[in-house]
ZAMARGU-4260 file (C-alpha; in steps of 0.2 Angstrom, whole numbers, plus 5000, padded with zeros to 4 digits):
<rodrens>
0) 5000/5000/5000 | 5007/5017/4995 | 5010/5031/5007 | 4993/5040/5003 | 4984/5025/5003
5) 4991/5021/5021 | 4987/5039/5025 | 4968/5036/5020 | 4964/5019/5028 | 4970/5026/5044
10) 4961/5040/5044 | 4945/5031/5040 | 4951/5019/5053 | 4953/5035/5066 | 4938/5043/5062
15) 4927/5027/5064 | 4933/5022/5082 | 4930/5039/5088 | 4910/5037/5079 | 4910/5018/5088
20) 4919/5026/5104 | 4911/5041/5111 | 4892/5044/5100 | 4877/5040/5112 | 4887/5034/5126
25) 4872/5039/5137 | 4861/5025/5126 | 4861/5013/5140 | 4860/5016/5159 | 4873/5015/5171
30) 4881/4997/5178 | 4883/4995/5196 | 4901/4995/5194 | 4901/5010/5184 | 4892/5018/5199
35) 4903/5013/5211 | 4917/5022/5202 | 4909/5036/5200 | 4907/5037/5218 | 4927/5033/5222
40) 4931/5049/5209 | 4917/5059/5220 | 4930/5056/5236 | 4942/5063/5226 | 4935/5078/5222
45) 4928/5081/5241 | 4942/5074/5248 | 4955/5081/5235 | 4966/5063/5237 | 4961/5044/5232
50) 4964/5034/5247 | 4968/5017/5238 | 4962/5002/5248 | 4969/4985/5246 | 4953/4975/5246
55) 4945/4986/5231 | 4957/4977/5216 | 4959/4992/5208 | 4972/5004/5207 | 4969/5025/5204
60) 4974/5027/5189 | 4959/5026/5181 | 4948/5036/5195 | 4960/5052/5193 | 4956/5049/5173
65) 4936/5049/5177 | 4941/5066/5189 | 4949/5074/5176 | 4937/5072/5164 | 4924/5078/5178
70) 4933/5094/5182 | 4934/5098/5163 | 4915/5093/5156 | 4906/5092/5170 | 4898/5077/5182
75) 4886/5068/5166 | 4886/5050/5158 | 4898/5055/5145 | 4912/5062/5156 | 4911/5045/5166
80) 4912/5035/5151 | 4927/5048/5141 | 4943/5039/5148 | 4936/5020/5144 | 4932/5029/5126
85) 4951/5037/5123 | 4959/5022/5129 | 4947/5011/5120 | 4952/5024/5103 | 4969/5021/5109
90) 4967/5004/5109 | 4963/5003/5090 | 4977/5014/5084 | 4992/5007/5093 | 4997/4993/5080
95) 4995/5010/5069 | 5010/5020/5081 | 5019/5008/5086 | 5022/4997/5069 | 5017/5009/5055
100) 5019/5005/5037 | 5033/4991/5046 | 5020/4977/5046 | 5005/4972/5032 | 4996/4966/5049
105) 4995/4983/5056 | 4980/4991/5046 | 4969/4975/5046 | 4973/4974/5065 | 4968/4991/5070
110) 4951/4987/5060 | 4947/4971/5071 | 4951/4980/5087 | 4941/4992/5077 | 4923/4981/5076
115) 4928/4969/5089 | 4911/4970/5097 | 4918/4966/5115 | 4930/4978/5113 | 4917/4993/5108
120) 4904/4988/5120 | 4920/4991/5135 | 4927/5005/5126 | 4910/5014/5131 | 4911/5004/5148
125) 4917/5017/5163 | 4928/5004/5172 | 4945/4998/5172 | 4947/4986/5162 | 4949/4994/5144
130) 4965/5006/5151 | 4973/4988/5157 | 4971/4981/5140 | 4977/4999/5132 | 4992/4998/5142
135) 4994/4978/5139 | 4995/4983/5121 | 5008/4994/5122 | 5020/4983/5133 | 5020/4970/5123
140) 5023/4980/5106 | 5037/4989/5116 | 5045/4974/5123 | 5044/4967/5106 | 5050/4982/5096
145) 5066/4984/5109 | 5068/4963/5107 | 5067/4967/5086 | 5083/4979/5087 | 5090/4975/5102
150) 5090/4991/5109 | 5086/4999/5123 | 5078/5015/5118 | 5060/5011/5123 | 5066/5004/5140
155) 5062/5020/5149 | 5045/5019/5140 | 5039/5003/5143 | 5045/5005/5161 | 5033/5020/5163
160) 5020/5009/5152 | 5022/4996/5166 | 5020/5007/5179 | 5003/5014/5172 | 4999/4996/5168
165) 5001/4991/5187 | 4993/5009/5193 | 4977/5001/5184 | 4972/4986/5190 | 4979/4972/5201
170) 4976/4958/5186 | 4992/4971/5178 | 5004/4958/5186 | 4999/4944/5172 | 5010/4954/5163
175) 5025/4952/5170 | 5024/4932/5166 | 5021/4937/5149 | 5036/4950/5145 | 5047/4937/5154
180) 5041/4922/5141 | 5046/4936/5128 | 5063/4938/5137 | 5065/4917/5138 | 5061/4914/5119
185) 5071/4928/5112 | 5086/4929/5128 | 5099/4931/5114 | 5093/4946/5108 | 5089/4952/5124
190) 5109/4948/5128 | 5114/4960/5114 | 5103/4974/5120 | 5109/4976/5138 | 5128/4971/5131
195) 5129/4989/5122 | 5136/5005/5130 | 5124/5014/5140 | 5114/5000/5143 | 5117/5001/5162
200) 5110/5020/5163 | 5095/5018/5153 | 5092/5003/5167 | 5095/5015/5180 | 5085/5031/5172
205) 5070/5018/5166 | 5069/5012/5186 | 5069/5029/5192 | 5054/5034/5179 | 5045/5015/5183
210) 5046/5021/5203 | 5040/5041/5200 | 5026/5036/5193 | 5020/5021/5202 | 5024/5031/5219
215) 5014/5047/5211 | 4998/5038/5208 | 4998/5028/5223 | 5001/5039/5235 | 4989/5049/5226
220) 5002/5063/5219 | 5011/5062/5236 | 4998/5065/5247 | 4992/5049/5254 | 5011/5039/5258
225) 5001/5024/5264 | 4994/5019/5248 | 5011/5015/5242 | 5011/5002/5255 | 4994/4998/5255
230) 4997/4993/5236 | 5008/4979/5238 | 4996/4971/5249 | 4984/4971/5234 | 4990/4959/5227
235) 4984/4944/5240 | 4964/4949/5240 | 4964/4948/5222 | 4972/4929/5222 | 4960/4923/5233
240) 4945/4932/5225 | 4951/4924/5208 | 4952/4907/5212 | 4936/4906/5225 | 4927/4914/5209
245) 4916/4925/5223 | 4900/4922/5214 | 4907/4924/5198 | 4913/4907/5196 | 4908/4901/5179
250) 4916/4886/5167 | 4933/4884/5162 | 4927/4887/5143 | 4916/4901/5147 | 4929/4914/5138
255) 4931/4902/5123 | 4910/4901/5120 | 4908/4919/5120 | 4922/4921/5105 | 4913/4907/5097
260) 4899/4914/5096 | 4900/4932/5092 | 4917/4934/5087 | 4920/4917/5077 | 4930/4927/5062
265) 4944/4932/5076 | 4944/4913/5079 | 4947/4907/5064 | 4962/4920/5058 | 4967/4918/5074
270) 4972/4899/5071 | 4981/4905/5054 | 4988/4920/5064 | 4997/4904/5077 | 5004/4894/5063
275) 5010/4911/5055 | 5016/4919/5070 | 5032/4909/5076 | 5041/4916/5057 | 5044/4935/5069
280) 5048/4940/5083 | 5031/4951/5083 | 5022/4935/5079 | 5029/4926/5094 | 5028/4940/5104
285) 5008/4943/5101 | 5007/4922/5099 | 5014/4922/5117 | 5002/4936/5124 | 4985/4927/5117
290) 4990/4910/5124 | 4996/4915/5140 | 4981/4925/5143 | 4970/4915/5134 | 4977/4901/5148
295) 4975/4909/5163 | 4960/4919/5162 | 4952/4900/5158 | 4959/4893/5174 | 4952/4907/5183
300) 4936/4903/5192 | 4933/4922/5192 | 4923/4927/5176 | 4914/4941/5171 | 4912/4946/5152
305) 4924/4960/5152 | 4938/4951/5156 | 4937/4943/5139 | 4943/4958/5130 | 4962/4953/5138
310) 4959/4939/5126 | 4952/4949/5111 | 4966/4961/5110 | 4980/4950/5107 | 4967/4940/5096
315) 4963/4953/5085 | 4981/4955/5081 | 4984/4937/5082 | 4968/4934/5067 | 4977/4950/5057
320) 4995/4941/5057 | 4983/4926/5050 | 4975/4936/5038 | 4993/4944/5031 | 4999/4925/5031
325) 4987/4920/5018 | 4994/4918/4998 | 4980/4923/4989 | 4977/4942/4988 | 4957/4939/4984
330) 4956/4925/4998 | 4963/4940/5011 | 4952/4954/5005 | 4936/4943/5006 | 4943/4936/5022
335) 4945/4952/5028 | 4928/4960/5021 | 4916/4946/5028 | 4926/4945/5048 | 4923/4965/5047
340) 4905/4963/5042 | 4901/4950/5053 | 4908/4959/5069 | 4903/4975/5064 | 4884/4969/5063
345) 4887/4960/5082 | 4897/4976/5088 | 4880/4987/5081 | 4870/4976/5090 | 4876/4975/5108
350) 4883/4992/5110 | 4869/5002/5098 | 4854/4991/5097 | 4853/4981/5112 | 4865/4988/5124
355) 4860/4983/5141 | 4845/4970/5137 | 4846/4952/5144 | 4851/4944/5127 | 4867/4953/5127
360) 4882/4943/5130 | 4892/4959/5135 | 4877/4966/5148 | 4883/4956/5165 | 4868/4958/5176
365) 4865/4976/5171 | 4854/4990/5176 | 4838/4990/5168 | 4834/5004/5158 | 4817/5004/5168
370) 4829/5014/5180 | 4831/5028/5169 | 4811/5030/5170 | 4810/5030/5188 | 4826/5044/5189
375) 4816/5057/5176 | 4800/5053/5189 | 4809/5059/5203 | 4815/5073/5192 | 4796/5077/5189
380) 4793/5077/5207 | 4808/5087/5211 | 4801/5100/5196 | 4819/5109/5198 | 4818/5108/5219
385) 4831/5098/5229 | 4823/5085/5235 | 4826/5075/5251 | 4826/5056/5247 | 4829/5041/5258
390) 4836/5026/5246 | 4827/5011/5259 | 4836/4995/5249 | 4853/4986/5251 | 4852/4986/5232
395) 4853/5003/5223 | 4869/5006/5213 | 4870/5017/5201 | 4858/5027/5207 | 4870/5039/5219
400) 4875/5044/5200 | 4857/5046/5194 | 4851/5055/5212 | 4869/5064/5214 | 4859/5083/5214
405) 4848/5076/5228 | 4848/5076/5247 | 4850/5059/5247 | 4851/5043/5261 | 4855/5024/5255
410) 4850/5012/5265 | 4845/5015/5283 | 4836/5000/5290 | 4830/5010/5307 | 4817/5020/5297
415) 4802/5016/5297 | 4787/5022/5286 | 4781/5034/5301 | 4798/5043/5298 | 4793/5045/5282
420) 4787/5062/5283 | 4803/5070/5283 | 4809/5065/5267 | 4801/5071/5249 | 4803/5052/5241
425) 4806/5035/5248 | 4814/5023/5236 | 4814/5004/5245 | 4815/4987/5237 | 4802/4980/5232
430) 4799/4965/5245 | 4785/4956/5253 | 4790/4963/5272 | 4791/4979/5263 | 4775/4980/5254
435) 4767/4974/5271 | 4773/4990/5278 | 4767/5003/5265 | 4754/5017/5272 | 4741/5015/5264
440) 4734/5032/5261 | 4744/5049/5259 | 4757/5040/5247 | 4757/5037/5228 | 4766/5021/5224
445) 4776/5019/5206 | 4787/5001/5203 | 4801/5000/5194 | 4814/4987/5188 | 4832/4990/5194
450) 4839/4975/5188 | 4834/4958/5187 | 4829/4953/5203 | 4828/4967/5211 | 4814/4979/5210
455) 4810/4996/5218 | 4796/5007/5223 | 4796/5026/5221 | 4783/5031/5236 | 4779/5050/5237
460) 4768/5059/5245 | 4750/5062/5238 | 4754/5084/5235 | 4771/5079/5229 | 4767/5071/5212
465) 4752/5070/5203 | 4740/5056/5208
</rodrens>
């Protein structure tokens, strides 16, 4: 492909992640997980410091990204949901940076990181795990590139990459497994590059740089000196949370089915993209990556749906490598063509169509979007008036999101309904002990679907809503 033609695709490429990425990224209601970050960046900005907690399993990186998009656009959906977007944008155009014209695989890589429909339905996901897989991406294409010429230029990078990596998320550390499989199978190389002069002072200044910035996140920009400490004991929490599964244990094969059934063309060049990999050290290096994640997160009783897109990365470069492998130039444009329809058309139908209904794979028991209708109720109610709410339910994430500009209380089990009176809306599970208790006059009672198993009931006082 010719210099403008490059030029085009890429752009096409860039312009359609940022239409995939960040249009309609209020479509579907908030998760609970989603909410619960939102809350963790609110600390920040009424605390002014993230005080990082060992038994959370995630690091701050990503809550200072949600704060500064908060303190440039404003508390909304689509502020929230900004970073996962960038770094999911990010995402699809690293093969672009980081190997250029160098590599045919590049371009059809970036477009199956383009449509992958796991990786756009997380790219509009505000939780971690799309900066983890961003940062991923880079280390290995770093590590590899620094292996390719055996140098260490990039050190200092990839050490700063590592210590964003493990500023994200505790599951960062798989990666160290995987960088030291890349140093194993290619040790010769690696043997040249710290044989040359200078090799011992890029170490040094790449240590130093790996140290700043893991100390500046977790001590929160060195306000808070025990999360630094607090961060190394991370690591045992998350362990035991993996291998009990805590609730989310599901089926060795659980990760294999979901490619199998809405990603299949990724699959299938990703086969190709094994036999054709081992010929480079690229190939080996993104061979390596798929496998080893592809291993672990299997044997892992802990699985929810997002943590596929650790495998669907490397497989989407895997399936390109495959693709580029292929002789025929009319079997690669066809191959190429039909995988890009197929996940485009699964990508447009669990992130546009269906984004948080029950028959979408991606939508882990997710928020209804019956909530919606019960948050623009109590915005009737409210009729531009603070309202005092009490939040009666030990279920009600995200709704500290939705009912942020309220005088809200979650969940006090002491109040009665004769305490009623002093608050402007009660929202309480909808339970047989609770629907006992409801007044029967002076209230009007609206029923809503959090999430499925749990309902809720808006109750508000006759003169407060219409009737």
């Amino acid at each position: 492909m010719g210099k403008r033609g490059w030029i085009i695709t890429v752009s096409v490429i860039f312009a359609l992640a940022v239409i995939t990425r960040f249009s309609l990224l209020s479509l579907r209601p908030l998760h609970h997980d989603e909410g619960v970050n939102f809350w963790f960046t609110n600390q920040i900005m009424s605390t002014g410091h993230f005080a990082y907690d060992p038994n959370n399993y995630h690091g701050p990186l990503f809550f200072f990204a949600i704060f500064l998009s908060f303190l440039v656009l404003g508390v909304s959906e689509f502020s929230l949901r900004l970073p996962a977007a960038l770094f999911g944008l990010a995402l699809v155009i690293s093969p672009l940076l980081l190997r250029g014209r160098k590599d045919a695989w590049a371009i059809p890589a970036a477009g199956f990181l383009l449509l992958s429909p796991s990786l756009v339905y997380y790219s509009r996901y505000a939780i971690h795990e799309m900066a983890l897989v961003f940062f991923s991406c880079v280390a290995v294409l770093l590590a590899i590139r620094i292996l390719e010429t055996r140098r260490l230029d990039l050190l200092p990078l990839l050490s700063v990459t590592m210590a964003l990596l493990l500023a994200t998320k505790e599951t960062a550390i798989l990666m160290l497994p995987i960088l030291g499989l890349l140093a194993i199978v290619h040790w010769r190389r690696l043997w040249e590059a710290f044989s040359r002069p200078g090799s011992l002072e890029v170490v040094f200044l790449s240590a130093a740089l790996f140290m700043l910035v893991y100390v500046m996140f977790y001590s929160s920009f060195f306000t808070y000196r025990r999360g630094v400490w607090d961060s190394f004991q991370g690591l045992m929490p998350w362990l035991s949370r993996g291998v009990q599964g805590a609730g989310h244990d599901k089926p060795w094969y659980y990760f294999a089915n979901m490619l199998y059934q809405y990603e299949l063309p990724l699959l299938l060049l990703g086969a190709a993209g094994l036999w054709y990999a081992w010929k480079s050290v690229a190939g080996r290096g993104i061979a390596l990556w798929f496998i080893f994640s592809a291993v672990v997160y299997s044997v892992i009783d802990y699985k929810t749906p997002w943590l596929v897109i650790n495998i669907t990365a490397p497989l989407c470069i895997l399936a390109a490598i495959g693709l580029t492998g292929l002789s025929s130039r009319w079997v690669k444009g066809f191959g190429f063509a039909a995988s890009a329809g197929y996940l485009a058309v699964m990508a447009l139908a669990f992130s546009f169509i269906l984004p948080w209904q029950a028959s979408n794979p991606y939508a882990y028991v997710h928020t209804d979007g019956d909530t919606l209708r019960l948050v623009r109720d109590i915005a009737e109610v409210a009729a531009g008036r603070k309202l005092s709410i009490l939040v009666k339910s030990n279920e009600y994430w995200p709704l500290p999101f939705y009912l942020r500009d309220y005088a809200a209380e979650y969940f006090d089990p002491g109040t009665d309904a004769a305490a009623w009176s002093r608050f402007d809306a009660v929202v309480l599970k909808d339970t047989p002990d609770t629907t006992s208790m409801l007044p029967e006059t002076g209230y009007q009672y609206r029923h809503y679907r959090l999430r499925d198993g749990v309902n809720l009931i808006l109750a508000v006082p006759v003169h407060a809503g219409s009737s």
